[in-house]
MARZAZA-179934 format. One record per residue: x, y, z of N, C-alpha, C in turn; residue in one letter. Coordinates in steps of 0.001 Angstrom, whole numbers, plus 500000, padded with zeros to 6 digits. Last residue first. Example, Ala and Ser with C-alpha at 12.3 -4.5 7.8 and 13.67 -1.06 7.14 Angstrom:
MARZAZA-179934
512850497750507080513670498940507140512900500030507870S;513190494310507800512300495500507800513200496700507800A;
end
This chain:
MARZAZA-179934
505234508542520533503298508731520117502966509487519184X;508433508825518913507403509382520044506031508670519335X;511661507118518798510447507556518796509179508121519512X;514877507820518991513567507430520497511993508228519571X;515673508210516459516514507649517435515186506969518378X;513927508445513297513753508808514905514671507502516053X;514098507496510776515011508217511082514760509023512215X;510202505953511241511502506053510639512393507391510904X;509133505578514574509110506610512894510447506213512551X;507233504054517070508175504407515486507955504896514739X;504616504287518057506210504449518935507284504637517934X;502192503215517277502022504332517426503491504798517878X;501874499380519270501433500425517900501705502499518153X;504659497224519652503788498964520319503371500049519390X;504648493904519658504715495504518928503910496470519894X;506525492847522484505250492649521626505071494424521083X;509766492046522957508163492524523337507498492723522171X;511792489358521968511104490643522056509785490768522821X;512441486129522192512670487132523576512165488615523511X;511582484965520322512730485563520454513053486231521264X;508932484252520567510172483431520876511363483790520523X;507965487074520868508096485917522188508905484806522017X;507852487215517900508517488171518921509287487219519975X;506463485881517000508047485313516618508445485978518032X;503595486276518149504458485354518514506066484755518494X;504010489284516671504028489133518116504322487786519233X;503333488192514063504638488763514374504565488708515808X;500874486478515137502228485933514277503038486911514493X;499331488886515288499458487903516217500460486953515709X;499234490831513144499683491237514087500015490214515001X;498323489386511091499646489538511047500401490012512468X;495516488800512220496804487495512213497528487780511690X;495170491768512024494997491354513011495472489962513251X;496920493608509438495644492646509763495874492483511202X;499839494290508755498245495249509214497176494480509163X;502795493802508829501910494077507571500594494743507748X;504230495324511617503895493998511174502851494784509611X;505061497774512626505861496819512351505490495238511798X;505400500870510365505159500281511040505591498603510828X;506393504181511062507267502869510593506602501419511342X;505766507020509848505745506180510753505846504687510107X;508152509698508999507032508383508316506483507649509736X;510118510899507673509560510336509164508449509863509235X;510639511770505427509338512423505738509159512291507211X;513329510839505666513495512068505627512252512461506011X;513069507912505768513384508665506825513262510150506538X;511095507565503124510616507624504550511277508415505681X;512745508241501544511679509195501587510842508650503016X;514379506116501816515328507036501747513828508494502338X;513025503647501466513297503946502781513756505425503022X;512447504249498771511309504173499519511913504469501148X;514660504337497508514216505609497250513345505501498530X;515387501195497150516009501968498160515439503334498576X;513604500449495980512754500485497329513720500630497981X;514342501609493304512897501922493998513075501632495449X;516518501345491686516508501715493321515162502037493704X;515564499346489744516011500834489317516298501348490726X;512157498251491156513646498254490377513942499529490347X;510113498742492550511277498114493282512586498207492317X;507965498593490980508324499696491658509486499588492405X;506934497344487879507170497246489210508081498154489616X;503531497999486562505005498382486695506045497812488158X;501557497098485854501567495966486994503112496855487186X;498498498700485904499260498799485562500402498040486633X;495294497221484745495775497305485827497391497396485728X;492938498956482769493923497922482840494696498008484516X;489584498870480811490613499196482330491793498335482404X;488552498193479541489179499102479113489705499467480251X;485190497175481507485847497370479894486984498718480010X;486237495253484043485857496867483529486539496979482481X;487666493612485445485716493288485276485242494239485116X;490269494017485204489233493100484307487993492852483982X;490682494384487407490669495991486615489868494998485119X;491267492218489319490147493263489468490122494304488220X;492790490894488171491188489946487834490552491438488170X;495054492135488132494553491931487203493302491631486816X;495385492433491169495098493696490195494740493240489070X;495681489712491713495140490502491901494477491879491425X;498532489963490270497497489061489753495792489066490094X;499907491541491368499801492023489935498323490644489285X;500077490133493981499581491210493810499483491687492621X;501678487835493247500198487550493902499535488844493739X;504034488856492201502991488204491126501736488292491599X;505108489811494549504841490708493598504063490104492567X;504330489055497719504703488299496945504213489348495275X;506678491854500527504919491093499649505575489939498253X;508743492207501522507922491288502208506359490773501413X;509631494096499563509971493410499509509471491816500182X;507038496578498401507642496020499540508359494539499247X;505791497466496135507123497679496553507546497537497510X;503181496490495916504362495814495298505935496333495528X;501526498460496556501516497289497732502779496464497172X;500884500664495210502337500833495905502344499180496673X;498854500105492611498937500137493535500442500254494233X;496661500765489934497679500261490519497892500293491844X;494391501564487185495184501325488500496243500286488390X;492917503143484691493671501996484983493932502309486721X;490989505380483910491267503979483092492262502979483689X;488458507114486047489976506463485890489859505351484777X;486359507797486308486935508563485067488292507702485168X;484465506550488140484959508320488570485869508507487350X;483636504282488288482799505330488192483391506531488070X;486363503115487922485482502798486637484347504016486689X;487442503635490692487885504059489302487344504031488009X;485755501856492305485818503207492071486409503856490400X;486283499409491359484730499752491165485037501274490926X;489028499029491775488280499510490111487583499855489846X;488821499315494927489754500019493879489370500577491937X;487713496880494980486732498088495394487750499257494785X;489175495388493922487976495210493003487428496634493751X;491299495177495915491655496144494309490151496155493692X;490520494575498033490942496103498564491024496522496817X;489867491765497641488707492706498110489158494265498260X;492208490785496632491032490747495990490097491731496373X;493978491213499419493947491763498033492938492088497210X;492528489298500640493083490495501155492921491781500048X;492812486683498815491444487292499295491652488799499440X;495497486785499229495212487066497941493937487254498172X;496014486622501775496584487534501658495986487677500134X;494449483820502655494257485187503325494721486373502309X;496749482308500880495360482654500564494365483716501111X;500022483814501546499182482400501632497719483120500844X;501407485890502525501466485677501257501153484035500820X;501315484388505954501741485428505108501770485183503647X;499749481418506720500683481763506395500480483534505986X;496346480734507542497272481089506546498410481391506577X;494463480885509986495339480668509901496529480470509122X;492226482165509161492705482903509784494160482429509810X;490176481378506595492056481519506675491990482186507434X;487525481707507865488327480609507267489598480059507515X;487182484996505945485965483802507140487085482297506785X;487738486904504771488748485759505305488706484965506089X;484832488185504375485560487877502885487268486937503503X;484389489022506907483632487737505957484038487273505128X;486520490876507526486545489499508356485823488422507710X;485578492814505207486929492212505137487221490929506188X;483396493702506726483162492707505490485065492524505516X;484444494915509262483416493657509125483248492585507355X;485787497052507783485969495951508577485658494362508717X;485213499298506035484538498303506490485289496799506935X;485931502413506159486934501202506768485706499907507280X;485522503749502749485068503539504378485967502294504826X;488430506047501469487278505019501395487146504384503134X;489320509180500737489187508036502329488217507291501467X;491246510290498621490418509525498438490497508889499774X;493485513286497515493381512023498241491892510928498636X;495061514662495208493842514400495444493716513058496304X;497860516692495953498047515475495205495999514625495910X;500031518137497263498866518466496195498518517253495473X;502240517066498164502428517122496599501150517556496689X;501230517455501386502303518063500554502520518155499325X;498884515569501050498302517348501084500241517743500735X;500002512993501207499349513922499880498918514972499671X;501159513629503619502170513682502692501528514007500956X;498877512888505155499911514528505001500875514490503966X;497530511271504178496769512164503837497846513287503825X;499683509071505139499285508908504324498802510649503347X;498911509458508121500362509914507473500338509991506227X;496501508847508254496708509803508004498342510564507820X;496576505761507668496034506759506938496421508154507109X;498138505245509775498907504706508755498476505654507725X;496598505842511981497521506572512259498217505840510723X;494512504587511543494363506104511783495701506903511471X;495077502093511921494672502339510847494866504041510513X;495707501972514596497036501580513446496134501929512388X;492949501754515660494360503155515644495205503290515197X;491827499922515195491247501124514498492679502451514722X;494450497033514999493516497625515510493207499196514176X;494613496216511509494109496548512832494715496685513557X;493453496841508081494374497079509295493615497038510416X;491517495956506824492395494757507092493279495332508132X;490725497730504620489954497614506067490537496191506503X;491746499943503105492549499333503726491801499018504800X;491881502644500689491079501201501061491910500050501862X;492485505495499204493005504618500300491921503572500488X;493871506461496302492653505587497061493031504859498700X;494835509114494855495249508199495821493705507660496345X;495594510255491178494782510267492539495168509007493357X;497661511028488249497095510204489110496303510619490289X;498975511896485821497720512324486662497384511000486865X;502664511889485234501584511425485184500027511935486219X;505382513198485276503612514093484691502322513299484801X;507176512273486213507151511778485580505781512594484693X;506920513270488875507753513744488415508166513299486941X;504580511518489887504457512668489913506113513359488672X;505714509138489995504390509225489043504740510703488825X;507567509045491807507991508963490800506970509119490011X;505890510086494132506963510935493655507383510780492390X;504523508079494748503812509401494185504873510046494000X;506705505640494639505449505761493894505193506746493354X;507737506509497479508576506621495620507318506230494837X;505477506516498787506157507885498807507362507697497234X;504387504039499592503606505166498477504524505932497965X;505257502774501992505422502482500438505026502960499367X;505050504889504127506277504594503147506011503759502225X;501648505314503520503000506473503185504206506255502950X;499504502652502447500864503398503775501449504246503221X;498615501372500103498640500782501350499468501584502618X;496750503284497768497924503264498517497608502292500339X;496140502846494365495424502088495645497293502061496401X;495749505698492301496914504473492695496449504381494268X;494713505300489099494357505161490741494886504888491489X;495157507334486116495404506282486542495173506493488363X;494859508026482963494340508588484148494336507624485114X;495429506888480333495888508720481063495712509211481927X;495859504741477831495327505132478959496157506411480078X;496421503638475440495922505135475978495784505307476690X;499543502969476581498780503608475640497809502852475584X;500414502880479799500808501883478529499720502962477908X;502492505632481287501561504687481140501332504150480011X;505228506321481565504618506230481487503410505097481431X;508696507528483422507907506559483065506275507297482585X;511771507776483775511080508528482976509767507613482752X;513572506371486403513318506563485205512015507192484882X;515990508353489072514208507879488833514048507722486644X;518863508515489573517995509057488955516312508114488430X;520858508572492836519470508313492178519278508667491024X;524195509040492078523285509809492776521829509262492327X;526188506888493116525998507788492105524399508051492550X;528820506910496111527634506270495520526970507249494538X;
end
């Protein structure tokens, strides 16, 4: 098999300073690698008050934080308001995956994404949430769009991250970082939907905190 090479990328002109809203360490990790090796200056936002429980959050973020303290790479905790992310999907609890829940979801994690970026010097964002194959990639570039919109001169960079072997690179930097590997998307009706397929498939019910990628018997 021929060996990876990551394309040479930039940002659309002018813009030079870009946010990249990270949902998790493995889907970040070809992201900040390929930004990075590419020269681009970027920073990491974390905003993610949809994960639940508080310990899947802890533990997604701070895998997150170690891998950006490895590239040197400026990391950003935003607060885990919760509560407003339950008001803002007052409704759709019952939605489907990549249903209306999930573009609300969105809506509320990229507009607080631009707010920031508009005060702090950034001209554009983005986000790693598109290199998962389980997300819908328009719903999320469309998202990003209304949010980087309600800021003169902001754009929302929609690159997608999956081509070229992107989201082979992604598993590849997971097992090697060991990552923790988690198993449903991160809300609380993702968690209860995957846990029902479970049951009718005869699995047990996820065990937050037990997987890492390229770990035979995962640990806590």
């Amino acid at each position: 098999m021929p060996e990876y090479q990551r394309p040479t990328l930039s940002l659309p002109e002018p813009h030079k300073k870009i946010l990249l809203h990270s949902c998790c360490a493995p889907c970040s990790g070809e992201v900040m690698e390929a930004m990075a090796a590419s020269g681009i200056d970027y920073s990491i936002f974390f905003y993610n008050p949809n994960i639940h429980p508080k310990r899947e959050y802890e533990i997604r973020k701070e895998e997150n934080v170690r891998f950006a303290q490895k590239h040197n790479i400026e990391f950003i905790d935003a607060d885990y308001d919760r509560d407003k992310w339950f008001e803002r999907v007052k409704g759709f609890e019952n939605e489907p995956e990549r249903g209306a829940r999930c573009t609300l979801c969105f809506d509320m994690r990229f507009e607080r994404t631009a707010l920031y970026a508009y005060e702090h010097g950034f001209d554009s964002i983005t986000s790693s949430l598109g290199i998962s194959r389980w997300k819908d990639m328009n719903q999320i570039n469309a998202s990003g769009t209304r949010a980087a919109a309600r800021y003169p001169g902001m754009i929302y960079w929609d690159y997608n991250w999956r081509k070229g072997g992107g989201s082979a690179r992604m598993i590849e930097i997971s097992k090697r970082e060991e990552f923790y590997q988690q198993e449903y998307c991160g809300c609380i009706f993702s968690l209860r939907d995957t846990n029902r397929r479970r049951r009718e498939g005869g699995r047990e019910a996820v065990r937050i905190g037990v997987k890492y990628y390229g770990k035979d018997d995962a640990k806590a």
